[in-house]
MIFI-981931 format. One record per atom (N, C-alpha, C, CB): x, y negated, z; residue in one letter. Coordinates in steps of 0.02 Angstrom, whole numbers, padded with zeros to 5 digits, always signed. Each point is the difference from the previous one (the first is absolute). Glycine has a CB too. Layout:
REM MIFI-981931
XYZA
...
This chain:
REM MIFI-981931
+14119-10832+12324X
-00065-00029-00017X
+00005-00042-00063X
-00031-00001+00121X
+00073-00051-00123X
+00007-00003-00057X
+00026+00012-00066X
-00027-00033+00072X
+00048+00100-00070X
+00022+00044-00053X
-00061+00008-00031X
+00096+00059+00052X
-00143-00039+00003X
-00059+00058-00019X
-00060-00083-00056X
+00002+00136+00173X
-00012-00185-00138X
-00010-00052-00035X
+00019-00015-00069X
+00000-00021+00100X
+00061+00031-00104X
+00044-00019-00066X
-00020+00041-00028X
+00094-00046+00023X
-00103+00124-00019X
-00017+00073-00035X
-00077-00017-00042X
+00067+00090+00114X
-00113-00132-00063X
-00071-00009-00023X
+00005-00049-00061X
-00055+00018+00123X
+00113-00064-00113X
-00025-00053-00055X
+00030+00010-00046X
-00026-00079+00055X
+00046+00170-00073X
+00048-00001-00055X
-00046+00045-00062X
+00126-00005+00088X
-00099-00001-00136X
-00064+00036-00059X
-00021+00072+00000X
+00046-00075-00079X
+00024+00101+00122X
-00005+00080+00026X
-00058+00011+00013X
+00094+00012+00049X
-00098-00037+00017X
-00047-00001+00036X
-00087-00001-00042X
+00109-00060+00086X
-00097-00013-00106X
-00064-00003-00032X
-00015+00063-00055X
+00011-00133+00019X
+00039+00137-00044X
-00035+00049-00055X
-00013+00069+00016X
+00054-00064-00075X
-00027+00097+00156X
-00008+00061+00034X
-00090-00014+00022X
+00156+00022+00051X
-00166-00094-00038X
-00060-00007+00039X
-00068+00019-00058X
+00068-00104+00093X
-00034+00071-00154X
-00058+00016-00054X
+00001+00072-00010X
+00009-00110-00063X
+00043+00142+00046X
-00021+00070-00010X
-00038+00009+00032X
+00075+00037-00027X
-00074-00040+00107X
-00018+00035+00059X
-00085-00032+00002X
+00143+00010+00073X
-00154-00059-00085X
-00059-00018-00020X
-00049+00051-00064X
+00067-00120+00041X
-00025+00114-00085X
-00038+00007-00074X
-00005+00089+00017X
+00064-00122-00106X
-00027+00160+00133X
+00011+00083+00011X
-00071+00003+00055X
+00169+00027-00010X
-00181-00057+00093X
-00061-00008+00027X
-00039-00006-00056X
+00032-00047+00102X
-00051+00008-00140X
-00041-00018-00023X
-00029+00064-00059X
+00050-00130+00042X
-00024+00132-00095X
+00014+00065-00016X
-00032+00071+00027X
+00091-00072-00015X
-00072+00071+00085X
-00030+00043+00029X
-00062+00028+00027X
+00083-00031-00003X
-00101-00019+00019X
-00090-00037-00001X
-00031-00007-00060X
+00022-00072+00086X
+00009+00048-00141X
-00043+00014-00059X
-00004+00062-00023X
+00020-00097-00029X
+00036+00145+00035X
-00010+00044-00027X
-00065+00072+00041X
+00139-00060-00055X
-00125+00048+00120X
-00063+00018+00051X
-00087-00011-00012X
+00102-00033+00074X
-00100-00052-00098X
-00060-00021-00014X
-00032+00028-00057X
+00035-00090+00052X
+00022+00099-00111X
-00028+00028-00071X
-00005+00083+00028X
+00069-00099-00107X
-00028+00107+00117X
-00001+00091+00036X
-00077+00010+00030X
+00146+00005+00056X
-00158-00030-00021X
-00056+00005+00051X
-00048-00017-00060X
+00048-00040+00136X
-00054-00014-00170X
-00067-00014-00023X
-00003+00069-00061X
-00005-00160+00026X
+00056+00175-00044X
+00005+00059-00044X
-00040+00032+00007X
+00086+00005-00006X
-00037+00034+00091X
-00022+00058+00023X
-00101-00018+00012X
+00156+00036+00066X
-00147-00074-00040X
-00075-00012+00045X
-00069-00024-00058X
+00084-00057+00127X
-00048+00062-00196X
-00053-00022-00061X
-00019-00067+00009X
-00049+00109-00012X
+00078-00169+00073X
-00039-00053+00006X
-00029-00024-00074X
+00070-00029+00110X
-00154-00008-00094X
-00028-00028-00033X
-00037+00048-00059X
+00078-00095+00045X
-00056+00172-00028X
-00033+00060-00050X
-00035+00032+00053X
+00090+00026-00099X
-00175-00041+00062X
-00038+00022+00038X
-00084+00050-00049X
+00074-00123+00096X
-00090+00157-00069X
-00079+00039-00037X
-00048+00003+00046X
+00051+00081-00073X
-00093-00108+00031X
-00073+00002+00043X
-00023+00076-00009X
-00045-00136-00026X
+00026+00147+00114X
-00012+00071-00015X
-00071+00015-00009X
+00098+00029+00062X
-00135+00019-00107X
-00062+00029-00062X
-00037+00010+00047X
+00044+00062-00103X
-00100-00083+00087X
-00059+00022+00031X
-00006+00096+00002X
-00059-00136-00051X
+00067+00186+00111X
-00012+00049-00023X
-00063+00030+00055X
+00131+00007-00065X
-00152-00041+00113X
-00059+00017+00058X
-00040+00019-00055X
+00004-00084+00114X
-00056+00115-00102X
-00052+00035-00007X
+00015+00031-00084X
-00084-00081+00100X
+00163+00096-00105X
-00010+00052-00074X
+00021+00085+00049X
+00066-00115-00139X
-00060+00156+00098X
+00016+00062+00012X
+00077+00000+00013X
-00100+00044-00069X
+00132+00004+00098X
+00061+00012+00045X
+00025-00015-00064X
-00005+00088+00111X
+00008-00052-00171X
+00028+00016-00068X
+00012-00059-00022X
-00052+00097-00025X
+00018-00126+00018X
-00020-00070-00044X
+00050-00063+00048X
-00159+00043-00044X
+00149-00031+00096X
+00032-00070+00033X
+00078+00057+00011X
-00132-00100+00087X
+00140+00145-00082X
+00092+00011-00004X
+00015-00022-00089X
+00017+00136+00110X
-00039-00111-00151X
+00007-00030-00072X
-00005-00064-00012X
-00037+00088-00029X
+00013-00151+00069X
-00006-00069-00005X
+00089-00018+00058X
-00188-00013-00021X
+00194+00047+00075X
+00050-00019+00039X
+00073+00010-00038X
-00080+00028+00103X
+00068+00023-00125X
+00062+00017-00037X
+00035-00026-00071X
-00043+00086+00063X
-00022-00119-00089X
+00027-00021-00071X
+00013-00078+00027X
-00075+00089-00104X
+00059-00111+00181X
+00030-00070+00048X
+00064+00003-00009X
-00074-00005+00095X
+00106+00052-00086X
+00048+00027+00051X
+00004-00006+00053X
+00041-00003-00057X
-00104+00019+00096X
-00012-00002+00047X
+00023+00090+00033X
-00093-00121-00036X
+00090+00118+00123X
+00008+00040+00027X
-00076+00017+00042X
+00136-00031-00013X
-00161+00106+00016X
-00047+00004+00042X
+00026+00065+00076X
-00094-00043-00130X
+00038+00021+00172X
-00013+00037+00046X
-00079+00022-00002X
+00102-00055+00059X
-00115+00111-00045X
-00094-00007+00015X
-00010+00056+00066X
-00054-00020-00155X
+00000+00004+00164X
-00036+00008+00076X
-00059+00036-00006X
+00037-00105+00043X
-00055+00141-00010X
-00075+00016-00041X
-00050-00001+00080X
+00049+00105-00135X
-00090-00113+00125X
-00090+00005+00066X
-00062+00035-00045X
+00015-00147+00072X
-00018+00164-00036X
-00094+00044-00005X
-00062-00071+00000X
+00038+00138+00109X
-00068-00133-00160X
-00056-00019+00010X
-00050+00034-00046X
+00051-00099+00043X
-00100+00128+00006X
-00043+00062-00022X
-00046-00038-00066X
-00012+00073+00142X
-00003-00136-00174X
-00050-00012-00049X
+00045-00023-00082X
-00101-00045+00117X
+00180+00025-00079X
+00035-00025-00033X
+00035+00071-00070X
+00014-00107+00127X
+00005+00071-00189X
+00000+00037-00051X
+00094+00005+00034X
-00128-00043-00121X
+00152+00120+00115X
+00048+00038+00003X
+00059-00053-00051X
-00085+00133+00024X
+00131-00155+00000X
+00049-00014-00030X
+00009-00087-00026X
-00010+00137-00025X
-00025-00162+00063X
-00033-00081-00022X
+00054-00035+00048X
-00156+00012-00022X
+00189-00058+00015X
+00048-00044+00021X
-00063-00059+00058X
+00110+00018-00143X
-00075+00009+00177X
-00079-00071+00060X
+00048-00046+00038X
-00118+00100+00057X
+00192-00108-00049X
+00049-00059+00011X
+00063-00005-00018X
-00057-00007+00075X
+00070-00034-00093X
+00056-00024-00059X
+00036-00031+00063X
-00062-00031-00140X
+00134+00012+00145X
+00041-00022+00043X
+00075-00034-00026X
-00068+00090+00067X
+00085-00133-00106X
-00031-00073+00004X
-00049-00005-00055X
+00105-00057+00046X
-00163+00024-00029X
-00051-00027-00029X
+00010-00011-00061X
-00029-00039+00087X
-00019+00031-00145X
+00016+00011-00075X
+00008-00081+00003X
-00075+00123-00063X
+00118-00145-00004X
+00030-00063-00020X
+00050-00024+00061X
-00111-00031-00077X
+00143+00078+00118X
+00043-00029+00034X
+00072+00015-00030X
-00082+00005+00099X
+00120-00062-00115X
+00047+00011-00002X
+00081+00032+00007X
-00096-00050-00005X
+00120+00085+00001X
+00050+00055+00023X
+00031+00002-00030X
-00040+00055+00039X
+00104-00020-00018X
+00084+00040-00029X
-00020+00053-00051X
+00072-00004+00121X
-00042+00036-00169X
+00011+00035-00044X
+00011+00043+00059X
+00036-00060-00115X
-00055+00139+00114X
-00019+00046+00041X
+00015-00011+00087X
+00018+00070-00116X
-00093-00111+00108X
-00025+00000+00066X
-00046+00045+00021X
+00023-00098-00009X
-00045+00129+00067X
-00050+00063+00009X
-00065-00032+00008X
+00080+00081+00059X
-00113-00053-00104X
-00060-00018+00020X
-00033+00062+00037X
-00006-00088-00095X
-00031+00064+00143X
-00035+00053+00052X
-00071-00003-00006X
+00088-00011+00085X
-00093+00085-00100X
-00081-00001-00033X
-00053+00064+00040X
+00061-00042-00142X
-00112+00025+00181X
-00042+00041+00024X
-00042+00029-00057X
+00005-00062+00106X
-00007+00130-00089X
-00067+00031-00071X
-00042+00060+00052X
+00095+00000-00153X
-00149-00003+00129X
-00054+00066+00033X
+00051+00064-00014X
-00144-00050-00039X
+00139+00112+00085X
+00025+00037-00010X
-00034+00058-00052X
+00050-00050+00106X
-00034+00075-00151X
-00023+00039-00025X
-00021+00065+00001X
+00039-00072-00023X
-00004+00102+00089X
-00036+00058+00029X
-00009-00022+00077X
+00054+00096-00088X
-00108-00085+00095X
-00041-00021+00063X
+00015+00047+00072X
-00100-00038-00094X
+00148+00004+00132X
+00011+00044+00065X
-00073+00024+00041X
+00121-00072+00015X
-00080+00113+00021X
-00058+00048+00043X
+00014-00032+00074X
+00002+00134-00076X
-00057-00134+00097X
-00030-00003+00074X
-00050+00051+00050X
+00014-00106-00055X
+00017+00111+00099X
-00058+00039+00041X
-00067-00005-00006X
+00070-00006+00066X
-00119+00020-00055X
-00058+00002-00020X
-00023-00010+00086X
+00002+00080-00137X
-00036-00135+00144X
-00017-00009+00058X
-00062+00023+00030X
+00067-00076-00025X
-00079+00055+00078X
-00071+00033+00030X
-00067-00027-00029X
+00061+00013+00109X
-00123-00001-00128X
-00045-00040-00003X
-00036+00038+00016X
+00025-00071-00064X
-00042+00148+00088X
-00037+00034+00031X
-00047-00015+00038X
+00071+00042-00015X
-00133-00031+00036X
-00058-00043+00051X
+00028-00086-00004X
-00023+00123+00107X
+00044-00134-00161X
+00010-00085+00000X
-00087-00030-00015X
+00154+00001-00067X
-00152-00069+00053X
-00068-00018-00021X
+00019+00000-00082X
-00050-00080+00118X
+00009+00065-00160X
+00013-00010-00074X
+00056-00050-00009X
-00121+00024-00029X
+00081-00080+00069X
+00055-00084-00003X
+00055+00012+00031X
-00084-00088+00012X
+00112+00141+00065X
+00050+00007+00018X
+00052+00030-00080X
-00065+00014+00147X
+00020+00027-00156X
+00051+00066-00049X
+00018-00020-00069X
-00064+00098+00054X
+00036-00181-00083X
+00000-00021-00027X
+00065-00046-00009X
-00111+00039+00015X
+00097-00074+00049X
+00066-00057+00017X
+00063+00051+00016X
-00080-00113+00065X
+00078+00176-00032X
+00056+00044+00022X
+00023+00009-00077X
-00045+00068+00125X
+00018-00026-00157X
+00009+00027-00095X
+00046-00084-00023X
-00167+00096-00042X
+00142-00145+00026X
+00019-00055-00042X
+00074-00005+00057X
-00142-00072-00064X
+00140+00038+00114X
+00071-00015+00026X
+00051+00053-00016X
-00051-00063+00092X
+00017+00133-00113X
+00051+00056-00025X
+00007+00002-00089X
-00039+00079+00120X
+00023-00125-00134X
+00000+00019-00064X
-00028+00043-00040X
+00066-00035+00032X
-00115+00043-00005X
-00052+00062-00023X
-00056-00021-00013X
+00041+00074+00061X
-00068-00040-00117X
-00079-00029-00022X
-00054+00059+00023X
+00046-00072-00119X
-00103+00051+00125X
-00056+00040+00004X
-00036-00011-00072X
-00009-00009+00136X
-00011+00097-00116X
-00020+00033-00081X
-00081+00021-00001X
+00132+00062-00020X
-00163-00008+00035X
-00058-00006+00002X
-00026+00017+00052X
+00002+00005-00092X
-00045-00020+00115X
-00034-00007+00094X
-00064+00037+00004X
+00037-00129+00026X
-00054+00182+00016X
-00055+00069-00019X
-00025-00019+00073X
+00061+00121-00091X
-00106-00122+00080X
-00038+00016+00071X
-00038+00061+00016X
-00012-00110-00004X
+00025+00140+00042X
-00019+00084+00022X
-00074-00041+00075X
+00186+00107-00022X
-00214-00045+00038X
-00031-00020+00055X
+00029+00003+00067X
-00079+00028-00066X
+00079-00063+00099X
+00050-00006+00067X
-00045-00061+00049X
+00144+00026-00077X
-00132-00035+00117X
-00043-00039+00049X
+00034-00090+00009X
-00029+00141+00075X
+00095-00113-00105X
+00070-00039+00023X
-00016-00056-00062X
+00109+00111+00055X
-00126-00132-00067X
-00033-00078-00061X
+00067-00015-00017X
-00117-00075+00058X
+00152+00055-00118X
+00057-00003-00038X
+00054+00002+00063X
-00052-00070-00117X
+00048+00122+00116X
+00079+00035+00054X
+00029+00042-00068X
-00055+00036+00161X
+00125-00046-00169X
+00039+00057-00013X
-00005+00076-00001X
+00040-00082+00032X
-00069+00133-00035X
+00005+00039+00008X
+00069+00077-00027X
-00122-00088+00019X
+00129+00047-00083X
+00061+00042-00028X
+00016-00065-00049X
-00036+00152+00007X
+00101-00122-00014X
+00042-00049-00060X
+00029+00061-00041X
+00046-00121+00075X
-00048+00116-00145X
+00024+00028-00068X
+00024-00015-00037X
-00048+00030+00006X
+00103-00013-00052X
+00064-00018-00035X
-00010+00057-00040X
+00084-00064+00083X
-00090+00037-00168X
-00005+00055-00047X
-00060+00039+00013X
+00119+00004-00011X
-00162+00013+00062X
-00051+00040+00012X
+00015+00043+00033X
-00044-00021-00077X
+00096+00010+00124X
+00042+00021+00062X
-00028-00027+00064X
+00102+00001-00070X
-00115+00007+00133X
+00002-00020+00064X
+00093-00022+00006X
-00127+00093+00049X
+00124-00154-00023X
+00077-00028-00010X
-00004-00002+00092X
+00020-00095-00151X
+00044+00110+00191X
-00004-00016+00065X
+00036-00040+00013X
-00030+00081+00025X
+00037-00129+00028X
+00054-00048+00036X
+00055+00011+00003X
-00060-00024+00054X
+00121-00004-00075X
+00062+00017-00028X
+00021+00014-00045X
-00002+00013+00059X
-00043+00012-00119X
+00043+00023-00064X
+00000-00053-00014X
-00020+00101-00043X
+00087-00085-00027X
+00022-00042-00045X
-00026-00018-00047X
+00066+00031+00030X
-00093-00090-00045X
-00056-00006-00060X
+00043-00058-00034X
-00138+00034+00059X
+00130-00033-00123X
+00017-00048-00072X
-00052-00080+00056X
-00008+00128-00173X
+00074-00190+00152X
-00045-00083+00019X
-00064+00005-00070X
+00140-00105+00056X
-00181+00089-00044X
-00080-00023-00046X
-00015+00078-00010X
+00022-00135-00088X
-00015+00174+00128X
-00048+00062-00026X
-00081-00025+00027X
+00110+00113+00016X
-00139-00085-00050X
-00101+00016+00018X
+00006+00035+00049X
-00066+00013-00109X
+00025-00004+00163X
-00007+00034+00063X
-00111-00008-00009X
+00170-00050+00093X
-00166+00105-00109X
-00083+00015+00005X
-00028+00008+00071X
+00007+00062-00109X
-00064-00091+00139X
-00020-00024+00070X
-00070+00055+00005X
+00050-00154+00000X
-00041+00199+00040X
-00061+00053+00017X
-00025-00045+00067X
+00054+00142-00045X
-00125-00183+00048X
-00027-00027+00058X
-00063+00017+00004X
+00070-00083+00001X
-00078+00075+00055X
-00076+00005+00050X
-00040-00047-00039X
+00043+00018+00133X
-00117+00013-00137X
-00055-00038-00021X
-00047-00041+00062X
+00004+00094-00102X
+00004-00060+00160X
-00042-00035+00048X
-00043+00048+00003X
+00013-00116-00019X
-00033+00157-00002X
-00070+00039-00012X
+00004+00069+00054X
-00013-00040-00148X
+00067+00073+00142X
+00010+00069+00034X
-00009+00040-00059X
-00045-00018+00122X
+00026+00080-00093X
-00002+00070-00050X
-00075-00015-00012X
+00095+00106+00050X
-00115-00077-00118X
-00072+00008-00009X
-00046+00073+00020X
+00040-00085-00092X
+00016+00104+00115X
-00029+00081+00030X
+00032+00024+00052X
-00023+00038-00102X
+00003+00002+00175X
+00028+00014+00039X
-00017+00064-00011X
+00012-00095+00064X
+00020+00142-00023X
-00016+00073+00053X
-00054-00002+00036X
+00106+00018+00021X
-00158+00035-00048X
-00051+00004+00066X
+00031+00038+00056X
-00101+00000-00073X
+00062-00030+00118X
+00034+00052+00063X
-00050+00036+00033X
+00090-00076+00030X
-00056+00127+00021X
-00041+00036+00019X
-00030-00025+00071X
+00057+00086-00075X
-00121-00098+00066X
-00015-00035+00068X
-00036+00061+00021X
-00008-00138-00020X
+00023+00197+00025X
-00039+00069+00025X
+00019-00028+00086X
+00027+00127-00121X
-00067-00110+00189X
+00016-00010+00047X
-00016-00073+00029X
+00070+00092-00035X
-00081-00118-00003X
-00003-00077+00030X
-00078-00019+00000X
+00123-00042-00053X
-00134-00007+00120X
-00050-00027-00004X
-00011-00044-00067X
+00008+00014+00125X
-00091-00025-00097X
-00018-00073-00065X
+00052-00063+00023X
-00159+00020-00015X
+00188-00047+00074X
+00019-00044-00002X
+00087-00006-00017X
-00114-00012+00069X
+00139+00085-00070X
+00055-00005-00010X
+00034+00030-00078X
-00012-00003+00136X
-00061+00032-00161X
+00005+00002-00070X
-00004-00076-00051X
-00056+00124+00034X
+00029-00176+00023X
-00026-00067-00044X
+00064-00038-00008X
-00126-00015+00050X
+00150+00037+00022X
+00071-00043-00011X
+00048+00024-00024X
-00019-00049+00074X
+00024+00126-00093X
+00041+00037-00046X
+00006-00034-00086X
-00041+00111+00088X
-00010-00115-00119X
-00032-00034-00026X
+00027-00045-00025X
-00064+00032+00051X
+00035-00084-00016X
+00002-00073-00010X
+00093-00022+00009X
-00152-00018+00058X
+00195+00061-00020X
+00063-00016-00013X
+00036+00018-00058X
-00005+00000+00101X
-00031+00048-00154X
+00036+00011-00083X
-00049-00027-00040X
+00064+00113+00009X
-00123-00161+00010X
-00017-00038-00058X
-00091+00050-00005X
+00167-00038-00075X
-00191+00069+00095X
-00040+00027-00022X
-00059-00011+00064X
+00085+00077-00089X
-00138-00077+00073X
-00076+00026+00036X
-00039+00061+00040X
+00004-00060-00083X
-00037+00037+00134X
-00030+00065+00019X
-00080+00004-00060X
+00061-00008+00163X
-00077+00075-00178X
-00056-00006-00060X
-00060+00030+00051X
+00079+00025-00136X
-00120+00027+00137X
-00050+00013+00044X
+00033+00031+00030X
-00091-00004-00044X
+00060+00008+00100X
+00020+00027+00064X
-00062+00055+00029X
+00075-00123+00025X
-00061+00185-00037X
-00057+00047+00021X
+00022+00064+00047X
-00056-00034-00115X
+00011+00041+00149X
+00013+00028+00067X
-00040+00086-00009X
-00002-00148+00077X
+00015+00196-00049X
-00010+00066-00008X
-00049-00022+00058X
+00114+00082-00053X
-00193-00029+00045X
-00041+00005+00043X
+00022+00034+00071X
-00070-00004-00103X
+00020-00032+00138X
+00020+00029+00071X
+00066-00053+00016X
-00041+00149-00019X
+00069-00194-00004X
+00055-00039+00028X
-00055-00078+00054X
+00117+00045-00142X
-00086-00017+00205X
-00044-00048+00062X
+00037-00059+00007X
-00044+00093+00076X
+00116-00071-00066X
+00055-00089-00001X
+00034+00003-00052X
+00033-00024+00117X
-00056-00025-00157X
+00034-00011-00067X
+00072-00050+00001X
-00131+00013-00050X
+00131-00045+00121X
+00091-00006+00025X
+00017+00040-00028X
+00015-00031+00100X
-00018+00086-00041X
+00074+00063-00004X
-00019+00057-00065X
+00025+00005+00161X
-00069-00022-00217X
-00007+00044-00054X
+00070-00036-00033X
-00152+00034-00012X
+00191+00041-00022X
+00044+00002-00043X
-00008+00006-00079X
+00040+00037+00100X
-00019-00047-00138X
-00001-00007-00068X
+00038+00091-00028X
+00016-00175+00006X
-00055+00212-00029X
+00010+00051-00017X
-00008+00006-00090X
-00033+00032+00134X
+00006-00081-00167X
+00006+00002-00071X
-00022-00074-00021X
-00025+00135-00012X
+00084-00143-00039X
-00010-00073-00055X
+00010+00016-00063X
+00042-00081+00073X
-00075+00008-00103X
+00005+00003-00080X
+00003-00066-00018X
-00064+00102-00022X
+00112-00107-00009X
+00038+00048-00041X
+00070+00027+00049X
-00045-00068-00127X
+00049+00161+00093X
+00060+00023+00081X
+00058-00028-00034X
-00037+00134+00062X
+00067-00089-00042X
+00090+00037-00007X
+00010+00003-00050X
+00016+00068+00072X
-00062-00027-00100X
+00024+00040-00050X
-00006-00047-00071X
-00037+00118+00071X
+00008-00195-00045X
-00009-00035-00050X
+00057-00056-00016X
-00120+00031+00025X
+00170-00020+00012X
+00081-00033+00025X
-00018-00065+00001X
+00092+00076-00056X
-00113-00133-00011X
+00013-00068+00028X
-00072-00021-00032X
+00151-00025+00006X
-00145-00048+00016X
-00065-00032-00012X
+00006-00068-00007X
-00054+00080+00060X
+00008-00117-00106X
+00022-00049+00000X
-00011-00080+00075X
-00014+00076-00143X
+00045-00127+00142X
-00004-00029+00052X
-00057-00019+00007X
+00096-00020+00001X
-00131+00024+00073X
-00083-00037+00009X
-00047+00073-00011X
+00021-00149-00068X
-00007+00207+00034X
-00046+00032+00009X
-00031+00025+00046X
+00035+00000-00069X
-00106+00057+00090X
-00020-00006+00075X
-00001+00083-00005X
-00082-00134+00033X
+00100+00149+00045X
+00008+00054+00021X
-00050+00025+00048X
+00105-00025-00028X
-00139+00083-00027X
-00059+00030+00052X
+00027+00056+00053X
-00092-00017-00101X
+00052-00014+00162X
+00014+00068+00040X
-00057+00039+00038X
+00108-00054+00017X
-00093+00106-00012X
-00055+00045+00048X
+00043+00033+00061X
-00083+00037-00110X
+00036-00066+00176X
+00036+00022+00079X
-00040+00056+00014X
+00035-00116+00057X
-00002+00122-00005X
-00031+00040+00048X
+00041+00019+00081X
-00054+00044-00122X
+00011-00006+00153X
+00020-00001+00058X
+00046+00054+00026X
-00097-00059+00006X
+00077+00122-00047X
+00051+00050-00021X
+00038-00003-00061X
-00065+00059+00058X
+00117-00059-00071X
+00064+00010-00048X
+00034+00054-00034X
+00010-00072+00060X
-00037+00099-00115X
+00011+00084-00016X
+00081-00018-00001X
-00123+00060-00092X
+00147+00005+00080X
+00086+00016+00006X
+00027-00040-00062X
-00001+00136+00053X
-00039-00120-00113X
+00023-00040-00065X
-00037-00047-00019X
+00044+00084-00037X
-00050-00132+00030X
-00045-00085-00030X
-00016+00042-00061X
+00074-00138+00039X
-00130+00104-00049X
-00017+00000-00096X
-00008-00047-00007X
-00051+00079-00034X
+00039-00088-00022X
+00014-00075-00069X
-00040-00007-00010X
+00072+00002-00060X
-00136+00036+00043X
-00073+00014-00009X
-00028-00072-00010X
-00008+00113+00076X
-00035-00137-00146X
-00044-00054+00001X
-00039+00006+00048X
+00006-00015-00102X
-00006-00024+00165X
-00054-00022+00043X
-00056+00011-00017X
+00055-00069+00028X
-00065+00038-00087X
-00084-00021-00029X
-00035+00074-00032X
+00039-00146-00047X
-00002+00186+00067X
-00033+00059-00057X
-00019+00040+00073X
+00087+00013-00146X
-00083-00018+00215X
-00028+00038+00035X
-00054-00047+00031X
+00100+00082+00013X
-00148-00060+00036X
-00057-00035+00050X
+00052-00012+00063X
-00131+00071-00039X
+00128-00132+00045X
+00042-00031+00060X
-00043-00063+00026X
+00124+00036-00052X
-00101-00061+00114X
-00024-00065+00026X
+00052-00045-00024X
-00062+00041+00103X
+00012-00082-00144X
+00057-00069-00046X
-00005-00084+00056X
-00051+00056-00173X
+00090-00069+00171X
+00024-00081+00055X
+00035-00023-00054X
+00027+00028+00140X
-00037-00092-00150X
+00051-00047-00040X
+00049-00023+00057X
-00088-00047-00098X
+00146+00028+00071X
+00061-00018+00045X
-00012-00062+00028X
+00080+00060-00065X
């Protein structure tokens, strides 16, 4: 023990201890300068405003940084093709000599989506369905239909488009809808055989009128008289809605009806 004492208080000693000091030490400085080297401490660039320029324009501003990029791209159907819409870190933030900057831009070719249903939708259904798809409506026709702004067909290019195809995000989709009105012309029909009361309601279920009602002489129950000729016939195919349909009964029924104007023979006339 006290060898090892005597050893400490000798200059050996001390001067092994300074090396051994000043070499630690040494070692740590040379780490600290290393590191701040490596790590650029205190070298820093504010990074360029490049949001809302073109893809082109903000990689040509990142790069003459020395900056590093990444980019991202999203659909937005009103937005101009290739426009930078988020910057990642924020412009004037400070950074490393090629740091990434991460940059969202509209995509420039517009993905496809199914084309969804809007068939017998209402206008406002087929409206809100179209927009949540990224789809615009183009021009809106109303045909006659009973169905008041219902859907009736959807068109693409001047195409009937069906549920499931693949359609371009912001295409026009043209809207074929119901006016409320119906057809302005039906089918006459043949009410040969039928009483007055079941010709009225023949009738009155496609939109049209009974017009005079005239009876062949010698008819005693004008109940059970049948309708053997109207005008306008058959042979006149359609007519417009509300017009009135003359008929002439009788109590016998030849094999073939005629069409025959009522009014041009002597008959017993009854209004309906």
């Amino acid at each position: 023990m006290s060898k090892i004492l005597q050893y400490l208080r000798t200059n050996t000693f001390r001067n092994n201890l300074l090396i051994a000091i000043g070499f630690v030490l040494a070692i740590f400085l040379f780490i600290y300068i290393g590191l701040k080297v490596y790590t650029k401490h205190d070298e820093s660039i504010e990074v360029p405003q490049v949001k809302g320029l073109h893809v082109s324009a903000a990689i040509s501003a990142l790069e003459n940084a020395n900056l590093e990029y990444q980019i991202d791209s999203v659909y937005q159907m009103d937005a101009k093709p290739g426009l930078v819409i988020e910057q990642d870190p924020e412009p004037k933030f400070h950074v490393k000599t090629g740091r990434t900057i991460y940059l969202t831009i509209i995509t420039q070719v517009a993905p496809e989506i199914a084309f969804p249903k809007i068939k017998d939708k209402t206008l406002i259904e087929a409206s809100s369905i179209l927009k949540n798809h990224n789809l615009r409506i183009g021009d809106t026709t109303y045909v006659a239909d009973i169905a008041r702004d219902i859907v009736l067909d959807a068109q693409f290019a001047g195409q009937s488009i069906r549920e499931g195809r693949m359609i371009t995000k912001g295409s026009k989709i043209d809207l074929i809808l119901g006016n409320g009105q119906g057809a302005n012309e039906v089918q006459i029909p043949d009410l040969s055989g039928l009483t007055v009361a079941e010709a009225k309601f023949a009738l009155q279920g496609i939109g049209l009128s009974l017009g005079t009602v005239t009876y062949d002489i010698g008819v005693s129950d004008t109940s059970t008289a049948r309708v053997i000729t109207q005008f306008p016939g058959l042979e006149t195919g359609i007519t417009s809605i509300g017009s009135k349909i003359d008929l002439t009964l009788s109590n016998s029924i030849p094999t073939t009806p005629t069409t025959t104007n009522p009014s041009s023979t002597q008959k017993q006339k009854t209004n309906p």
